[in-house]
N, C-alpha and C positions, 0 to 999 in steps of 0.2 A: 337449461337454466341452472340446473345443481352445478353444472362439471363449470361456469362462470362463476356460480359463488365460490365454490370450491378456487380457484384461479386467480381469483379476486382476490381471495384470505388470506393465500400462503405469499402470493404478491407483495401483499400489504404489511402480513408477520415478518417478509423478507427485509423489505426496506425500513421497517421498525428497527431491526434487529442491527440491519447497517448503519442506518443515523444513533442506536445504542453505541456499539461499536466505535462508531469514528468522534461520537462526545468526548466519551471519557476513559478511552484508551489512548493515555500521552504519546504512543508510537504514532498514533493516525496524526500527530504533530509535526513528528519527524518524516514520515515522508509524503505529508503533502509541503516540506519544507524544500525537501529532496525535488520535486515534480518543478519548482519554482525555475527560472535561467540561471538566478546565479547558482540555486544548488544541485543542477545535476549533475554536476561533475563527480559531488561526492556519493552519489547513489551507489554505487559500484564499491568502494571502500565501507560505507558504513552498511550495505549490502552484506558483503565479505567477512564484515566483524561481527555483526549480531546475529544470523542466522545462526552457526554454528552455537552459538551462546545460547540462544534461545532453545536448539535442540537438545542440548545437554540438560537445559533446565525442564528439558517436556521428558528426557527419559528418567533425569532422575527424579522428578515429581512422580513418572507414571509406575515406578517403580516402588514409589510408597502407596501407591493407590496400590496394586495387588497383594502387597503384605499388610499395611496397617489397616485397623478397622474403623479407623476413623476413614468418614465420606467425604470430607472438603479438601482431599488432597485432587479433586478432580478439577478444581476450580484454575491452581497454577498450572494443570497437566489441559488444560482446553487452551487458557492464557497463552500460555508459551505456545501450542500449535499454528495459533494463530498467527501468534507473532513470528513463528519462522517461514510461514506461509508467506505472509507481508514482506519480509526482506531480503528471501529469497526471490521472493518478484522485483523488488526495486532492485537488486543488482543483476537480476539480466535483462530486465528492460531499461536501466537508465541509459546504459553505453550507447544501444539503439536510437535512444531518443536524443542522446545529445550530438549522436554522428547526423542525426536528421535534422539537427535545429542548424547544426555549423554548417552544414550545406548549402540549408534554405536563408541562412543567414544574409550573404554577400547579394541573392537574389532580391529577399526585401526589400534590400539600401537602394540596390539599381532602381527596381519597381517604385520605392518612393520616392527617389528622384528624379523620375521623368512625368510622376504625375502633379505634379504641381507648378501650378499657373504661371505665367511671364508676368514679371513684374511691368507694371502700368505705369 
């Protein structure tokens, strides 16, 4: 019974934490924009640009987090991780996903044009 509460908590901390996350981080804008048909082509390109961006801003944040003695330089040095975690994903899973929709694509058209009824 504990090791379910216990399971339950971090579960529920978890998906807290994501629907925080996907509010009011304007990036969670941009690639569920990216996830969309027309935009995963650009997944890969703004993939390519912001990752590297973002990692620069995570060392050079984490970089005042070991010298300065102010404690909110941790805040852009989590921010940025995150964010290169995220773009770093949408540029190697968009190409995948968009070679899998073009394929499946011409098969749809067929599949919905042969299921629909004779005209009466």
């Amino acid at each position: 019974m504990l090791f379910y509460l216990i399971l339950r908590f971090w579960f529920t901390l978890a998906l807290h934490v994501y629907a925080f996350f996907h509010a009011w981080m304007p990036t969670s804008h941009l690639v569920r924009l990216v996830n969309t048909d027309r935009g995963i082509k650009w997944g890969l390109p703004i993939g390519a640009a912001l990752t590297p961006l973002y990692y620069l801003t995570m060392t050079w944040s984490g970089g005042h987090l070991n010298v300065d003695s102010s404690g909110w330089w941790w805040v852009p040095t989590l921010w940025s991780a995150i964010n290169t975690i995220k773009f770093a994903h949408v540029a190697v899973r968009s190409p995948f996903i968009w070679v899998r929709r073009k394929l499946r694509q011409p098969t749809a058209r067929q599949f919905e044009a042969h299921q629909r009824w004779p005209a009466e």
